[in-house]
N, C-alpha and C positions, 0 to 999 in steps of 0.2 A: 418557357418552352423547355423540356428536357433536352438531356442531352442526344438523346436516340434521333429524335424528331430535330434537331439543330444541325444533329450533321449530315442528316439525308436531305432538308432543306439548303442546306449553306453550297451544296453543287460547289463546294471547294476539292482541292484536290487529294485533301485526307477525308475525305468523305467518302469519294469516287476510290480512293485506295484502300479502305478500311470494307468499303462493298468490295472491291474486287479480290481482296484477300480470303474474304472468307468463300467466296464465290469459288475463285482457285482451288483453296483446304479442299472445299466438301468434290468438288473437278476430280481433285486428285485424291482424292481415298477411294470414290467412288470406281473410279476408275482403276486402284489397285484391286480392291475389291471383286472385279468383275473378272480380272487378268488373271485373279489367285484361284476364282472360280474353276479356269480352264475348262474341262469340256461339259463341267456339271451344270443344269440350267438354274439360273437364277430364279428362284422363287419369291412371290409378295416381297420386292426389294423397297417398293416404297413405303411398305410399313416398317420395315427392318429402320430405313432410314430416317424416321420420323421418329419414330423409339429412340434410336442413338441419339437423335441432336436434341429433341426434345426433351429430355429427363436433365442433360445440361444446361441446357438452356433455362429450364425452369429454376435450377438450384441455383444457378448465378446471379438468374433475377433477384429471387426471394432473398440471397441472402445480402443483393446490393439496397434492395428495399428495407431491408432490417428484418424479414420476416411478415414484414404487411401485403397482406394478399390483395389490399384495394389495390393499392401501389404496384404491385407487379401485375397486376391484370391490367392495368392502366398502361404500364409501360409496353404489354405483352400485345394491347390491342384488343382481350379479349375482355369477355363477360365473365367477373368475379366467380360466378356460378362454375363459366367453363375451367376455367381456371384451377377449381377447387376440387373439380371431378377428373382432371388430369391428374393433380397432384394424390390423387387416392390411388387410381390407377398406375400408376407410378411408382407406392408406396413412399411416395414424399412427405404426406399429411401425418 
């Protein structure tokens, strides 16, 4: 069992802290975010947001996997494929 999948199984309490941490982070930027906006309207923020986390998200994998894309697509949940055409997109590949 990795480690990803160990500690969202294990319903121990750094499991439950490590979700809630990051849960918090993205709380609170999003929410600065929005306050820094002031009276201008937020536009397509959900892709804004998926672009930000997303291109880190992917480089952290790849480089915990050593650069093997089965391995990060496995870690990530997705389809190797998906995975491959994020990292283009991206300019990661």
């Amino acid at each position: 069992m990795n480690t990803i999948h160990a500690l969202r199984d294990s319903g121990s309490s750094a499991s439950a802290s490590v979700q809630s941490s990051l849960r918090d982070c993205v709380a609170l930027v999003v929410r600065r975010y929005l306050r820094d906006l002031g009276d201008h309207p937020a536009e397509d923020l959900h892709s804004l947001i998926l672009q930000e986390v997303e291109k880190p998200l992917f480089t952290e994998v790849l480089e915990h996997c050593d650069g093997n894309q089965s391995r990060a697509a496995a870690a990530l949940g997705l389809n190797r494929g998906t995975l491959r055409k994020k990292l283009r997109d991206y300019n990661l590949a």
